[in-house]
C-alpha positions as CSV (number, residue, x, y, z in Angstrom):
1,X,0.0,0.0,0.0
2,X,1.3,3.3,-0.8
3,X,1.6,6.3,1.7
4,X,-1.1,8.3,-0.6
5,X,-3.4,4.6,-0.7
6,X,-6.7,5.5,1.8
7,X,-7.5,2.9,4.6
8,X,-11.0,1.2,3.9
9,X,-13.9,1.7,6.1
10,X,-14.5,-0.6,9.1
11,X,-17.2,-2.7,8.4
12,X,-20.7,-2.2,10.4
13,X,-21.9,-4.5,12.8
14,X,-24.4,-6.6,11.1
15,X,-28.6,-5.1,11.3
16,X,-30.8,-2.3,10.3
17,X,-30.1,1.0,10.1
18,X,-32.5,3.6,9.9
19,X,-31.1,6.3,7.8
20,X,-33.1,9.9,7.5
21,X,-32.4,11.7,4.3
22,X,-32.8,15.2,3.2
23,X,-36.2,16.7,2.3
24,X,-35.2,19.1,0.1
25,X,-31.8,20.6,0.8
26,X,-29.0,18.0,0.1
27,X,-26.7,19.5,3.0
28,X,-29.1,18.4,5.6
29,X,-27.8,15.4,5.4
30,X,-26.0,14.6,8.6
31,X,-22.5,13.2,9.2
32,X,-23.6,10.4,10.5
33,X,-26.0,9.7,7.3
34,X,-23.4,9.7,5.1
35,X,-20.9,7.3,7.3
36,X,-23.7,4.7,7.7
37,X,-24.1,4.9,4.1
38,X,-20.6,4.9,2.9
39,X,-20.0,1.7,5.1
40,X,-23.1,-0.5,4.9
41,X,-23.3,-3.4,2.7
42,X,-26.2,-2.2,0.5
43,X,-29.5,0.1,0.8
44,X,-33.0,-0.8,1.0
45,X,-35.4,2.0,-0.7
46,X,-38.3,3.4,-1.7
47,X,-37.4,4.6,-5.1
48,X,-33.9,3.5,-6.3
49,X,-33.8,6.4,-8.7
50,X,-34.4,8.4,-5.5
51,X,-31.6,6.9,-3.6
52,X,-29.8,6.4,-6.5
53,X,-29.3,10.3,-7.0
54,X,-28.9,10.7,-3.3
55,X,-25.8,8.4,-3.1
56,X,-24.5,9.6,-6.2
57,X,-24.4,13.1,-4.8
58,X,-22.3,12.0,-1.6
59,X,-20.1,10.2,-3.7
60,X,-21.3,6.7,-2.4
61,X,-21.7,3.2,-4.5
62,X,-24.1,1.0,-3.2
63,X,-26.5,-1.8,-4.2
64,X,-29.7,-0.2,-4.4
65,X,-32.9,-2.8,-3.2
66,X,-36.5,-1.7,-3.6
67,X,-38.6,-2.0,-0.5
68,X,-41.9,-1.1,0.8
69,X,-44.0,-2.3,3.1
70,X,-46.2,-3.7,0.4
71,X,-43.3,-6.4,-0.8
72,X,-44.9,-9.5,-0.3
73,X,-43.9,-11.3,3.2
74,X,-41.2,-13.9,1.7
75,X,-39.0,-10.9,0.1
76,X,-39.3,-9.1,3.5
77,X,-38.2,-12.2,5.3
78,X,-35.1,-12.6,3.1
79,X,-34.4,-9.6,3.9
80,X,-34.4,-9.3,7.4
81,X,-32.7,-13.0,7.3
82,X,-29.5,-11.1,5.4
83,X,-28.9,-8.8,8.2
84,X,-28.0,-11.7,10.1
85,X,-24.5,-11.1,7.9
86,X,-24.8,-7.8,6.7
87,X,-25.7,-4.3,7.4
88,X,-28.8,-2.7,5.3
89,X,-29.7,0.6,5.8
90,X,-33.5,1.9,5.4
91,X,-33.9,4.9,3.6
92,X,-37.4,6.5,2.3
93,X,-37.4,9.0,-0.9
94,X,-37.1,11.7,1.8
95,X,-37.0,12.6,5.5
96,X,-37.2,9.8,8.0
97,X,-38.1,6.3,7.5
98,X,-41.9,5.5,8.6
99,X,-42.9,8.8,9.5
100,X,-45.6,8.3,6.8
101,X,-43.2,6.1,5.1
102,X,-42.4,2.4,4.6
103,X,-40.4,0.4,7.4
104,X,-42.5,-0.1,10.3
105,X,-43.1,-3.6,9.1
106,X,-39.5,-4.6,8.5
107,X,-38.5,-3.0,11.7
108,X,-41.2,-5.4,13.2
109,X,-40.2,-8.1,12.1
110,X,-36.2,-7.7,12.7
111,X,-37.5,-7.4,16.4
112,X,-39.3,-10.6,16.2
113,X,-36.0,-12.1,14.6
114,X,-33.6,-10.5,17.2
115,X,-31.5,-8.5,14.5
116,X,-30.5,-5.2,15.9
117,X,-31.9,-1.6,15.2
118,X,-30.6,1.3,15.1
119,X,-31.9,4.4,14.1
120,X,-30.4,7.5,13.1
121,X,-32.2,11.1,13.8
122,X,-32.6,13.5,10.9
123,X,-34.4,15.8,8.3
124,X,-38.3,15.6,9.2
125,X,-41.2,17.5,7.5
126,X,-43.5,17.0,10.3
127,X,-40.7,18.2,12.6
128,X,-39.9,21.4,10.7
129,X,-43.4,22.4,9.6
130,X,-44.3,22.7,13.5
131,X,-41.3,24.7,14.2
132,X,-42.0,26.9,11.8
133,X,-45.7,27.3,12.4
134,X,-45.6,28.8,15.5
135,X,-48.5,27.1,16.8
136,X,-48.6,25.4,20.0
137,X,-46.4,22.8,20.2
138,X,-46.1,21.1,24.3
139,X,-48.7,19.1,22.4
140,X,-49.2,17.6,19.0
141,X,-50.6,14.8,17.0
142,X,-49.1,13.6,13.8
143,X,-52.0,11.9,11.7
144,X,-50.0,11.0,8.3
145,X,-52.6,11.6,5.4
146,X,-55.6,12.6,5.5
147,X,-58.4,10.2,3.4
148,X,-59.1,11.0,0.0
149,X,-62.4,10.3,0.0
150,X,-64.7,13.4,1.4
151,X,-66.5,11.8,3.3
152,X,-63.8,9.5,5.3
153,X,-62.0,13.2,5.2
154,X,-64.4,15.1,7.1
155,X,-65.1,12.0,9.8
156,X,-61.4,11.9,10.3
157,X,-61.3,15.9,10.9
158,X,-64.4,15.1,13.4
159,X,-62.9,12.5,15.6
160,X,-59.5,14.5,15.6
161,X,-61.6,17.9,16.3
162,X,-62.0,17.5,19.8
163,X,-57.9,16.6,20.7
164,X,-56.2,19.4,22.8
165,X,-53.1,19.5,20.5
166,X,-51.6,20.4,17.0
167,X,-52.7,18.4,14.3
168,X,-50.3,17.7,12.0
169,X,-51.0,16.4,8.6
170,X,-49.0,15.6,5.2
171,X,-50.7,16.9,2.4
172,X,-50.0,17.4,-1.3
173,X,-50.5,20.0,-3.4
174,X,-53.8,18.9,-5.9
175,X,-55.0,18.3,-2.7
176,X,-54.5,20.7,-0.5
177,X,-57.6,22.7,-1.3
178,X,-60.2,19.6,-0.3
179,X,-58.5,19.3,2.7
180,X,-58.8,23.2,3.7
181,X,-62.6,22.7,2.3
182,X,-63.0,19.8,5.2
183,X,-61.2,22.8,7.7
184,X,-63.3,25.3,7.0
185,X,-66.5,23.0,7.2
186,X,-65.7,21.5,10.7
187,X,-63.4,23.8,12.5
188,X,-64.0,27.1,11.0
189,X,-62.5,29.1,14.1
190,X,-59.1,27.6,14.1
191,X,-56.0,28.6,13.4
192,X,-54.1,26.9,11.0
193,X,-50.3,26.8,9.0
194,X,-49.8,25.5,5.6
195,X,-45.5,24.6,5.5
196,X,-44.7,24.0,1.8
197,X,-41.7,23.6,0.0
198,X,-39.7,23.1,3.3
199,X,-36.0,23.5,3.2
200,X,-36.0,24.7,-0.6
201,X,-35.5,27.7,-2.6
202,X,-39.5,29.0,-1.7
203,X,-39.8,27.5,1.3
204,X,-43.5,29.0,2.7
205,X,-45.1,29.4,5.8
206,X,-48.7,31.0,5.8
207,X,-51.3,31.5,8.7
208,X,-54.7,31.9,9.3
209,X,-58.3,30.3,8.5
210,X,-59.6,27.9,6.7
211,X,-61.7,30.3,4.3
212,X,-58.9,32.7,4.1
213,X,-56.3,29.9,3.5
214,X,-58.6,28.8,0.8
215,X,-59.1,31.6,-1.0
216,X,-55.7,32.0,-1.3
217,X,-54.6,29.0,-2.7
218,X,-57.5,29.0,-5.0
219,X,-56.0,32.0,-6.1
220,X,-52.2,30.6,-6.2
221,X,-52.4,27.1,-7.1
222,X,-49.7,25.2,-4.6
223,X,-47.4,22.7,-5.8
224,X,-45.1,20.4,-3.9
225,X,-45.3,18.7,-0.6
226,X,-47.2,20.2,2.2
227,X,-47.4,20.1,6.0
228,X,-50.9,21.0,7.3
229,X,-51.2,22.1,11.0
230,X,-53.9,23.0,12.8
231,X,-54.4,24.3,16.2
232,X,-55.7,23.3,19.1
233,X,-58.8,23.9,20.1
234,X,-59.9,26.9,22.5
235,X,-59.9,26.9,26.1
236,X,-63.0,27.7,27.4
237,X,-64.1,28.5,30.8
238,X,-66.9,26.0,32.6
239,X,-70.4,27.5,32.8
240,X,-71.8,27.9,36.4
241,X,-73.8,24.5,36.2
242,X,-70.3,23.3,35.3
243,X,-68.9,24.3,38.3
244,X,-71.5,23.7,40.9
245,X,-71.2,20.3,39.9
246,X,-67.3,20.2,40.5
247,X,-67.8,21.7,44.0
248,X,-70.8,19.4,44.8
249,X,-68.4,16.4,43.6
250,X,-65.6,17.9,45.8
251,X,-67.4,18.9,48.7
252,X,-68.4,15.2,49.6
253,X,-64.7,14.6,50.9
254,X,-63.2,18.1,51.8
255,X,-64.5,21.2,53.3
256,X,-65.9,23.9,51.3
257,X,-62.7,26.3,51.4
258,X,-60.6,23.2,49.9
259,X,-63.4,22.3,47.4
260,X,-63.1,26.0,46.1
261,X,-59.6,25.3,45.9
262,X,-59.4,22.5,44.2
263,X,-62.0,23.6,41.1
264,X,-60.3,27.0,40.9
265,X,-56.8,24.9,40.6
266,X,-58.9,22.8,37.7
267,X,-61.0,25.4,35.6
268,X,-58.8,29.5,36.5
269,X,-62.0,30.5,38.1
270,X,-61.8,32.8,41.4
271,X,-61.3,30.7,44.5
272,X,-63.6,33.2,46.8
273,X,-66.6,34.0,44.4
274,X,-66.1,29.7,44.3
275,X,-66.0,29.7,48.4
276,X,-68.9,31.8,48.3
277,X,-70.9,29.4,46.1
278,X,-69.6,26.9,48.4
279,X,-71.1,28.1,50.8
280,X,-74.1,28.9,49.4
281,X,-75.3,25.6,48.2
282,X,-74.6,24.3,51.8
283,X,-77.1,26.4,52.6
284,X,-79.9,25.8,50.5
């Protein structure tokens, strides 16, 4: 070997490795991304084209293998039996695998089989879109896609409707102005963020309504992929019948002071003008 020659890369310990790629701008690939890749044995992928362009970029020759979690059973089960020998890393066409993506059933059934799994943290739409957004985030609920059908649309939006977090969906483009349509029919009043284009040249971020979100992109037709956020609901503050059944409830254990207490800890209402109501149904 001459003094010029490069050492090869150690080899990885045999398993899965979930790798998260870029979703839109190649340098947020991380350095750990790119050593996984450079030293595993091949790449499992959504799109090999995808991949294919990825690796080429980063300088990396691989073997490229198509998976999804539609291949049939028997090609998954060769592949998880490989790993036994070799190191495969899981890649989708963007972002990080089975957020919305293929894997979870090969990660499955590696667990079953005992092959380790490791996964590597990275680039993710869902991620970004609520940093972005500025919506409240101490809470949030990532639904994937919503249905294309109307109908299964709007029931989706209804059972999701009364959740006290961020929604966060994935939306396309073409699509986009059904799913603001749903918005606007079953939660007029909130706020919500359409992320588009994240990480690329014009990257957008817009607030507001459902009918003024709509009219807009009727007006400027959106293209690319989308992150959808909605926020939570309102707070709202419990009627009076509301809260003279919290201090009845409360009052059959403690005394009327710590009843008020307690249901003006739970609802932000006034602990005296509670005492005094207190006091008043013991009365009566």
């Amino acid at each position: 070997m001459s003094d010029n020659a490069q050492p090869l890369p150690e080899g990885l310990t045999p398993g899965l490795y979930l790798v998260a790629t870029p979703i839109g701008n190649l340098g947020d690939i991380t350095l750990r991304a790119v050593d996984i890749l450079s030293r595993c044995d091949g790449v499992a992928c959504e799109d090999t084209r995808v991949t294919g362009k990825l690796l080429k970029h980063l300088g990396i020759s691989k073997p490229l293998w198509r998976y999804d979690d539609h291949s049939e059973h028997r090609d998954r089960g060769r592949l998880v039996e490989s790993m036994r020998t070799r190191a495969v890393a899981l890649v989708s066409d963007a972002g990080t695998p089975m957020i919305s993506d293929p894997g979870y059933r090969l990660v499955n059934d590696c667990r079953t089989e005992g092959i380790p799994v490791t996964s590597l943290p990275g680039a993710c739409a869902a991620v970004v879109g609520l940093t972005l957004a500025g919506l409240p985030n101490d809470r949030f609920l990532f639904a994937g896609f919503l249905p294309a059908k109307e109908k299964a649309r709007r029931e989706t939006l209804e059972e999701l409707g009364a959740t006290d977090a961020t929604l966060v969906f994935y939306e396309t483009g073409p699509r986009l102005l059904k799913s603001l349509a749903a918005l606007h029919e079953v939660m007029p009043e909130r706020e919500i963020a359409v992320a588009r284009e994240l990480t690329k040249l014009h990257e957008e971020c817009r607030r507001g309504l459902a009918d003024g979100l709509l009219a807009y992109y009727d007006a400027h037709p959106p293209k690319g992929e989308i992150v959808l956020l909605v926020g939570p609901p309102e707070e709202h503050a419990p009627s009076d019948a509301d809260a003279d059944a919290m201090l009845r409830e409360a009052m059959q254990t403690m005394k009327a002071s710590q009843a008020a207490a307690q249901v003006s800890k739970a609802t932000g209402l006034d602990r005296k003008t509670l005492y005094a109501r207190a006091m008043e149904m013991k009365s009566e």
